[in-house]
N, C-alpha and C positions, 0 to 999 in steps of 0.2 A: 657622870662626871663628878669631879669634886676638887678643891683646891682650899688648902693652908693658905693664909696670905696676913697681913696686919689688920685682915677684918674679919670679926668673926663669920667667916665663911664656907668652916667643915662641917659642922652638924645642927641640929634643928629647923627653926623657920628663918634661916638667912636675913631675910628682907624686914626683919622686924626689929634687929641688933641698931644698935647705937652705932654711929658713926666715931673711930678710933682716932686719934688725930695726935700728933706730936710739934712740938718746938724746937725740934734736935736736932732735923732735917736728915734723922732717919727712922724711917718706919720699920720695925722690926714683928716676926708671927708669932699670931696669937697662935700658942701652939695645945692641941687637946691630948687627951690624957693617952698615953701611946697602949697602955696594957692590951685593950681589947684585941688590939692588932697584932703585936712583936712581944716575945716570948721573954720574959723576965730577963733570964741570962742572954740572951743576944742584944736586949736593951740597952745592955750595963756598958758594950764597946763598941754601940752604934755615937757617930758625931751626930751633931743637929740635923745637914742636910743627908743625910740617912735616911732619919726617921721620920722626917717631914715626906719625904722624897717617897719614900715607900709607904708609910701609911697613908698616903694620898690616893696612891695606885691601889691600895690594897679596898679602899672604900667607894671611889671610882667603878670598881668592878663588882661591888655586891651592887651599887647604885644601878649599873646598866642592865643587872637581871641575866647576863651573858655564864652558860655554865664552863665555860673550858676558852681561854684565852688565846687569840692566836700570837702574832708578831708583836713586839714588846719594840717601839721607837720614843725616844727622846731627846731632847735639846736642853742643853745648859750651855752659858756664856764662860763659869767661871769652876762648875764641879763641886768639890769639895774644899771649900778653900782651907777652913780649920786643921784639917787632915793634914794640906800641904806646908802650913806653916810651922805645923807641929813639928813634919819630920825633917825640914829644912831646917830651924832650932836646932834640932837634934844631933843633925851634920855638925853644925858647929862647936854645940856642945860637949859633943864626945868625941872631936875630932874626925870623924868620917870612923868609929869604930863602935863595936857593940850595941850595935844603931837595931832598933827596934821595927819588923820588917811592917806592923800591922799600920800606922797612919799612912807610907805608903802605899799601901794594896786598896786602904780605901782612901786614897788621894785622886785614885784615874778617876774620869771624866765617868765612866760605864760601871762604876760600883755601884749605882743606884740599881740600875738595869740589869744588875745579876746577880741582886738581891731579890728583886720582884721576883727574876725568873725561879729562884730558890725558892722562893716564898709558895709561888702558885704550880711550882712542878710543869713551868713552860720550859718547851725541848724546839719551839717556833724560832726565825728570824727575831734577833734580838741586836737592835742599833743605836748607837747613840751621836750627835751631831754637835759639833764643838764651833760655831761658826759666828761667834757675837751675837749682833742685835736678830740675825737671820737664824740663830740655832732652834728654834721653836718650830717655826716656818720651815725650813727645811726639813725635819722633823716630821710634819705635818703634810709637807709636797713626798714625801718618799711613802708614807703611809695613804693617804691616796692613789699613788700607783700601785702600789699592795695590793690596796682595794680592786682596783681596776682589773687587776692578774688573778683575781680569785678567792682573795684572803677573805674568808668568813667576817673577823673582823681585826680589828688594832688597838693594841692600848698603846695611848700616844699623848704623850704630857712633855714638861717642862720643870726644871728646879734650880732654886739659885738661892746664894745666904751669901749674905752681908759679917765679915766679923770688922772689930774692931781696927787692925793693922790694913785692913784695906779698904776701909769708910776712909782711914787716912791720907792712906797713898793716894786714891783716887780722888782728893779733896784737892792734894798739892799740883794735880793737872786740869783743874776746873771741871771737873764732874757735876761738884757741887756745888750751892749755892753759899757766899762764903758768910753770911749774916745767918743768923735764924732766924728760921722761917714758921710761921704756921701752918698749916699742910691745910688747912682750912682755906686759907688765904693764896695759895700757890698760885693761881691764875692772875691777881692781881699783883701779885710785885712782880712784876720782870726783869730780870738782871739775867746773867751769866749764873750757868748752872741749874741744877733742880734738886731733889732731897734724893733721899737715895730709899731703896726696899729690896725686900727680898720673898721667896716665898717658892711652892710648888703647886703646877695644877695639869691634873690629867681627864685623859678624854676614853672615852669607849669607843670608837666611831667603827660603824656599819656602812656595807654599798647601797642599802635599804632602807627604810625608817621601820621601824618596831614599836611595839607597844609601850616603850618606854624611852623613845627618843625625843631630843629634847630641841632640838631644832635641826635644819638641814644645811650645811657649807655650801652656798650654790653659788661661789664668783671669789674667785684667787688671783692676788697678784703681785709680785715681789719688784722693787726695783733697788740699782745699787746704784748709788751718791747721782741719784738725778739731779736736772737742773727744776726748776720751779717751773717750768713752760710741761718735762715731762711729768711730773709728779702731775699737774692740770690734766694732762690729756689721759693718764691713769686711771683718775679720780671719775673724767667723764664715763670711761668704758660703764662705767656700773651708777650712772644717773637716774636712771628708769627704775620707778617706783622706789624707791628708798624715804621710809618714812621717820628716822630718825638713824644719825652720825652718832659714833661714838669715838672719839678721837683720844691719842696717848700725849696732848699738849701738857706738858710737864714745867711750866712757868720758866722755861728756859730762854732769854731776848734773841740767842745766836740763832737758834731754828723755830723761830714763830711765824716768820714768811711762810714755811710750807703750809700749814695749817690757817693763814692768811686765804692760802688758796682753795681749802673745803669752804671756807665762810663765802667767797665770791663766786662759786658754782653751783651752791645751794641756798640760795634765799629761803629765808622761810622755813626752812626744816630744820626742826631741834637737835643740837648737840649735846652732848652728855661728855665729859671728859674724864678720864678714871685712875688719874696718875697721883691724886690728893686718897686714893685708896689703897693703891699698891706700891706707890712710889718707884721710882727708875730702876731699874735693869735689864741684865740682856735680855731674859724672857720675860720681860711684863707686857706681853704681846697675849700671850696664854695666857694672862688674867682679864685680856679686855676681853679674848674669844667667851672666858666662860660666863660674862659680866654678860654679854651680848644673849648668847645662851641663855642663862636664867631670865633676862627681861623679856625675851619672845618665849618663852613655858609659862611665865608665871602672871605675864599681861599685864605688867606692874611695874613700876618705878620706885624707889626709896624713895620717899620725900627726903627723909633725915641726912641719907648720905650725900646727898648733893645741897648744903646748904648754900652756895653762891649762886643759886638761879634761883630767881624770881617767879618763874615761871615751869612746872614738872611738866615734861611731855606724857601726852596719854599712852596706850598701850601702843607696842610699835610689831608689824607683820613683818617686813624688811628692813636690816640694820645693816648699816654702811660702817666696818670698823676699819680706820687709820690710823697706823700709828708708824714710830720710825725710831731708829736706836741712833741718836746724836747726830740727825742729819744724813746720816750713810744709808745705814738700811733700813729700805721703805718697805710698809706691807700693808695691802687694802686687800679687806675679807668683805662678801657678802654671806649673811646668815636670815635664814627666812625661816618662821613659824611654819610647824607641821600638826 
């Protein structure tokens, strides 16, 4: 596995990096040096989520040790956005004429994914799921049945960027939080809104565990615009043995009730929260799966990255993650140490 994200989180000893943190109330990726991965001249007319987006997958797959890749699935909320605004511009610019075909072509949703496939010379099942806060999750529910029908294995991630023109737009509908904010502090002011992030993160995932697997997916559950009674009774299904929550509470005051309701079903079990990390979007769901992932391989907590608790939870065998895209879509994952 491996994920770009606004922490240093693609290469070396992850766990040992400084906590990144903004005022700006948005977190943008720290991004590493793309050479090793993507080929000079393809570099030059790849956009941001591109290059994030594929050399994510492309290090992802040396990480899982896997020689020959099967089914190539992913989820994004929003694509390419740079891409699409570019050649929207452009329409108007040149009046609908001598319009330039290439920021369209890498404007679809699936130019990530057929770039990978280019990249590693995959001829597999190759999908991508456009479905907001659920496009990860869905993503990740289709490649599981994959699994189930026989697929050796899946490369299954998620990608999303933030540009400037649509930090905006989504500002003037209460996305986000309209003071700044410290991303440090997110938990603690609660108002209307959250910061915003962006980033990619992909997975290897086997019907098996291997020599090089790094935790196991063992309890899935999606819901859409639950009430708080069902979100409760969700949460129950996966109460037995869970030794620490990792929740997507985003200092947001409109939906803190749901997560009101992990704090009332679990006494006593530590939460971790990871939205002061990756900040809000559609798939910052796959940041908390692979955040969960590393804390069951590595037995280990950041002290530094979570400096509003008081208290580090110790090493955890089963992880309870919750998180939800603005109230609507809900998604509880169980992940256990192998």
């Amino acid at each position: 596995m491996a994920a770009i994200s606004p922490q240093s989180t693609f290469e070396g000893d992850v766990f040992s990096a400084p906590l990144v943190h903004t005022d700006s109330n948005l977190l943008t990726c720290m991004e590493p040096d793309y050479k090793p991965f993507i080929p000079a001249n393809s570099l030059r007319r790849m956009t941001r989520v591109l290059k994030i987006g594929l050399t994510t997958a492309l290090q992802s797959i040396r990480d899982s040790g896997v020689e020959a890749i099967g089914p190539i699935v992913t989820g994004t909320g929003k694509g390419s956005l740079q891409d699409t605004e570019k050649f929207i511009r452009e329409i108007e610019q040149y009046k609908e004429t001598a319009l330039n075909p290439t920021p369209f072509i890498q404007s679809t949703y699936n130019s990530v994914n057929g770039l990978i496939a280019l990249q590693v010379k995959g001829t597999a099942y190759n999908n991508t799921f456009v479905h907001r806060g659920f496009s990860f999750e869905n993503a990740l529910l289709d490649s599981m049945m994959l699994l189930a029908e026989g697929a050796p294995n899946t490369l299954t991630g998620a990608f999303e960027e933030m540009t400037a023109e649509h930090f905006y737009i989504k500002s003037r509908i209460g996305f986000w939080k309209p003071a700044a904010t410290d991303s440090r502090q997110l938990y603690e002011q609660l108002s209307p809104g959250s910061i915003a992030g962006e980033g990619a993160t992909f997975f290897v995932l086997t019907g098996k565990p291997g020599p090089d697997t790094k935790a196991a997916l063992t309890g899935f559950k999606m819901l859409y615009k639950p009430t708080a009674e069902k979100v409760a009774a969700g949460l129950s299904v996966f109460k037995d043995g869970v030794d620490l929550i990792l929740t997507g509470r985003n200092g947001d005051s409109r939906y803190e009730h749901f997560y009101q309701q992990a704090d009332a079903l679990f006494p006593g079990i530590p939460q971790l929260p990871f939205k002061h990390l990756s900040g809000e979007h559609d798939t910052a769901g796959a940041f908390g799966m692979w955040l969960a992932a590393q804390l069951l391989h590595r037995q280990q907590v950041p002290a530094q990255w979570f400096p509003m608790l008081k208290d580090i939870p110790a090493a955890a065998n089963r992880i309870l993650l919750y998180n939800h895209f603005y109230g609507e879509q809900h998604t509880m994952m169980v992940l256990e140490r192998v």
